[in-house]
N, C-alpha and C positions, 0 to 999 in steps of 0.2 A: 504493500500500500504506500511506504515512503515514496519508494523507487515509480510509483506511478503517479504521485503528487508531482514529483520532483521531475517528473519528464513534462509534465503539464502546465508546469510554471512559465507564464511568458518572463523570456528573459528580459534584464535589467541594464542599466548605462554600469552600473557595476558588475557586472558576470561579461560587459565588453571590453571594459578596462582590464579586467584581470587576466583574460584570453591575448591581448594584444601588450600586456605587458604597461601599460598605461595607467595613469590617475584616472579616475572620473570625469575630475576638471579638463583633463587634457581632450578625451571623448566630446564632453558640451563644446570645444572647443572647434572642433573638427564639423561637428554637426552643426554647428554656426557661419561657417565659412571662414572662421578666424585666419585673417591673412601670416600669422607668425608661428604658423604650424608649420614645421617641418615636412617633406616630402613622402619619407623616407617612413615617417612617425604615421602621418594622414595615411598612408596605404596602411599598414599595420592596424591602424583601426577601420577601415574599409572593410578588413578583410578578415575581420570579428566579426563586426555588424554584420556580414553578410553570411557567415559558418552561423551567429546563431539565429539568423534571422530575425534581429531586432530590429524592431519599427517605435521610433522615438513619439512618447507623449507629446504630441503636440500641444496641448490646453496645459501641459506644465511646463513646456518651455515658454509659451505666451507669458505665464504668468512673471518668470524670472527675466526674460527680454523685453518684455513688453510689446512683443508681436509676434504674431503668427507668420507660415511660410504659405501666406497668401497674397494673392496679386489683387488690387481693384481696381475694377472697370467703372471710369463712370461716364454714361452714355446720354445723350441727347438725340439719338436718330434713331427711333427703336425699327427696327422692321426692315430698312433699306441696305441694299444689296452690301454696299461698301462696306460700313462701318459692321456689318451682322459677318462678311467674312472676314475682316478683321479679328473681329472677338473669338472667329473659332479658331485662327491660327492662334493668338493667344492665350488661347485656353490650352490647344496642343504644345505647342513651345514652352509653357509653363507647366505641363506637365512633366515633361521631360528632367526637367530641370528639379522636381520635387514639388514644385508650389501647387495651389491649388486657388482657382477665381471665384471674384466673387462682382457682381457687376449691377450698379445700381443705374437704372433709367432714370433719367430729370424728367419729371409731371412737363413742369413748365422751364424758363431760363430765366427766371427772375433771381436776386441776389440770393433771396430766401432760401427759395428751392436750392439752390448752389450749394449755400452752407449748410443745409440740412441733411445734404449726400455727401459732403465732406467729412461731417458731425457721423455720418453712419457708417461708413467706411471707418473714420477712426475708433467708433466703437467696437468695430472686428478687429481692429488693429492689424488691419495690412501693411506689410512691410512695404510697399507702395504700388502707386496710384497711376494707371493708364488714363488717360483721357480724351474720347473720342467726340467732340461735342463743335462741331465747326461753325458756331457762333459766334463773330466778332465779341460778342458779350457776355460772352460766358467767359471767355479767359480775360478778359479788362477784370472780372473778379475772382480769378484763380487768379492774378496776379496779385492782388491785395490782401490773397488772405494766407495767412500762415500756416500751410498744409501740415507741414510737422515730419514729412517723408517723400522719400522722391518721388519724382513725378516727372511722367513721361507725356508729352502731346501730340495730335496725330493733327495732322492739314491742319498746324495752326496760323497764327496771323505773325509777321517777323518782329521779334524786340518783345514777346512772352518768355517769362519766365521757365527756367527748367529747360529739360532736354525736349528738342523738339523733333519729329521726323514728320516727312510729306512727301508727296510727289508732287512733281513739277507743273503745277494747272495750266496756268502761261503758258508753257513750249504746248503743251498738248494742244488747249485752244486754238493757239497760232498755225500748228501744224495741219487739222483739221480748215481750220477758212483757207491756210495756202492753197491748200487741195482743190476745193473748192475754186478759187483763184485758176488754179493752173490747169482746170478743166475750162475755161471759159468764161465763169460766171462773175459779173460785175457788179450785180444788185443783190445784196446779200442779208438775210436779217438774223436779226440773234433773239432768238427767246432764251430770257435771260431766267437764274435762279431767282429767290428770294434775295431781299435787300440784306444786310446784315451776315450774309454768308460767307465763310471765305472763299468755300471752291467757287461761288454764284460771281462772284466780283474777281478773283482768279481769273477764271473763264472769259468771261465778257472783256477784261484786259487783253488776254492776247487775241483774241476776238480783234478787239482794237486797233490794237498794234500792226495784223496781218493789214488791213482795210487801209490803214495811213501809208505805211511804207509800198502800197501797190497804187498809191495815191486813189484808190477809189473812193466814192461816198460813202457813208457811214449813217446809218437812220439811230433813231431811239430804241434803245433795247425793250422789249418784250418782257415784261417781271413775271414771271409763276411761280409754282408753288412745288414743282418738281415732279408733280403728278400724270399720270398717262390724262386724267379725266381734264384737266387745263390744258393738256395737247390738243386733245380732241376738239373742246371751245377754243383755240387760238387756231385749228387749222378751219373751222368754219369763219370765223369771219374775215381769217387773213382770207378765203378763199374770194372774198367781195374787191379784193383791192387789186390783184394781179398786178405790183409795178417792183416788182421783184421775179428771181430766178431760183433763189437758192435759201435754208434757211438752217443756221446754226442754232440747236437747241441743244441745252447745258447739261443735261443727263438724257439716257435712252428712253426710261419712262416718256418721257415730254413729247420725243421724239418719235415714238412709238404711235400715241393719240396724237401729234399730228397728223401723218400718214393716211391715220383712220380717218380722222377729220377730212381731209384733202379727198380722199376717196370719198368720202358718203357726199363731197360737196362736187363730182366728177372732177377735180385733180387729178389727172395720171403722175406718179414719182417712179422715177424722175424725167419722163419725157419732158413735163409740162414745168416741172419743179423739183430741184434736186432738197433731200433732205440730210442730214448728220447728225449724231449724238455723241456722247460722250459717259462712258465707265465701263463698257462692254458687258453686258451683263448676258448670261447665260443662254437671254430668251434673244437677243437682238442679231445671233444670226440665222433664225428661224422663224421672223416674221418676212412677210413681203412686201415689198421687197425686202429681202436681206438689208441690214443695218451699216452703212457706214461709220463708224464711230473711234473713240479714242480707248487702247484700251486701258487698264489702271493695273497694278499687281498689289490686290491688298493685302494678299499671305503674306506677302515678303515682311510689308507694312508692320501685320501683327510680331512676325517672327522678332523682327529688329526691334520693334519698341521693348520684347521682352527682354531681348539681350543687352539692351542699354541697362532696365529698370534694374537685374539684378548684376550688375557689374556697378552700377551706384549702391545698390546695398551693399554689397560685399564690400566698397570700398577699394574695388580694380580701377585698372585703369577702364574709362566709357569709352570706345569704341566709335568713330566718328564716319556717319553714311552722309552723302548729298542725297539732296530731294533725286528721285527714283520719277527715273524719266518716261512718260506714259509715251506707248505705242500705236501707230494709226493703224486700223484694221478698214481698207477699206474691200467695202462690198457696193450691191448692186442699188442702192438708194441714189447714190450721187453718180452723173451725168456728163455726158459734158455738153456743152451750149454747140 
């Protein structure tokens, strides 16, 4: 009956130390990431941990660090393509790694709501904080407030706080209207994101930029709401005005209910009209026409923000990526004149 107690015993950070020839303290040590652990010492207790198959208390190390070996997500885009594969590469890259996520959606983007997800997140006590929320106004108050642990940002705005990663909106925009451009098309319009966005006002910049340097005209952009159902109302009434050829719209949703729009209003795309979108989503090259668009790599996104967030915990050196340059996929929507 001993000998069946004692085979049943989950092992202990002392039955590792003594296996590996170690203190206790030195094990907490190892299992923290402590940078002044020996090489040589750090395998030797690896290689305990792992003969006895000990899995460290986590709610009792919380208690003595004051955090857990978890990552938090805090999100302001629930649902959309981007930021949702995001979150899963960061969930899997975090896995890997030991950590485990934990990802709090913003109701709204008011300051309140901000500190209330910050206030909750530090009540888990994540050892830190991803942030995926591409609201000009959401980081003007992640910059003011004293988060307490690092914190990584995803498409933020430039001169935020903390480590930041993106992909390149500008080059991409730009890329997509040259196209446009170097098929012909002169009269070109932009249905734009929401105000207050970054990719929204990203976009429509190199949007810009293409239009001036080709010296063409340039109209008023188009504000939506990033949705296929505001495509679909922007490609009926653009359908009344016909003094255009071509029409840059800022995600493939939008772009998607244009098309439709443009069709139920007899539009032919792209005989009559070429169309474009941007983030390459799943569905965009299996509507019809096929989607010309920009594409994004947001695994990469996720992967890298985790390897910054814990090389800042650890106290490593952070790892330095440029914005992650988006790819033109074109297909059969766009034309040439």
């Amino acid at each position: 009956m001993a000998a069946s107690r004692e085979r049943a015993r989950v092992p202990s950070i002392r039955d590792v130390a003594r296996l590996a020839g170690v203190s206790h303290q030195t094990v907490s040590r190892v299992l923290n990431d402590h940078p002044s652990i020996r090489p040589e010492t750090r395998k030797r207790v690896e290689d305990a941990i792992a003969v006895l198959d000990y899995k460290p208390n986590l709610a009792a190390r919380a208690l003595v660090t004051s955090r857990t070996h978890t990552i938090g997500v805090l999100s302001a885009t629930i649902g959309e393509f981007g930021p949702t594969s995001s979150i899963a590469s960061i969930e899997d890259a975090a896995r890997v790694e030991g950590y485990s996520v934990t990802t709090v959606n913003l109701p709204e983007t008011t300051p309140e709501a901000i500190g209330d997800a910050i206030r909750q997140l530090g009540r888990e006590q994540v050892s830190g904080i991803v942030a995926l929320a591409p609201q000009v106004r959401v980081f003007n108050v992640l910059r003011g407030m004293a988060v307490g642990v690092p914190l990584v940002s995803l498409q933020t705005a430039s001169g935020s706080d903390g480590y930041t990663l993106s992909a390149d909106q500008v080059a991409g925009a730009r890329a997509v209207t040259e196209h446009l451009i170097e098929v012909g098309h002169t009269d070109i319009l932009h249905l734009a994101g929401p105000q207050d966005w970054i990719e929204a006002e990203s976009r429509m910049r190199g949007y810009l930029d293409a239009l001036r340097e080709a010296d063409l005209p340039t109209f008023p952009p188009i504000r939506g709401d990033w949705t296929a159902d505001f495509g679909y109302f922007a490609g009926q009434e653009l359908a009344r005005r016909r003094d255009f050829t071509a029409v840059f719209a800022a995600n493939d949703l939008m772009a998607i209910g244009l098309m439709h729009g443009f069709r139920d209003a007899g539009i032919d795309v792209p005989r009559e009209v070429s169309v474009v979108g941007f983030d390459d989503i799943p569905i965009a090259a299996h509507v019809w026409p096929p989607l010309t668009t920009v594409h994004q790599d947001f695994p990469t996104l996720g992967r890298r923000a985790v390897e910054i967030l814990l090389a800042e915990i650890r106290g490593e050196q952070t790892p330095k990526f440029g914005p992650a340059v988006p790819q033109l996929r074109l297909r059969s929507s766009s034309a040439s004149r």
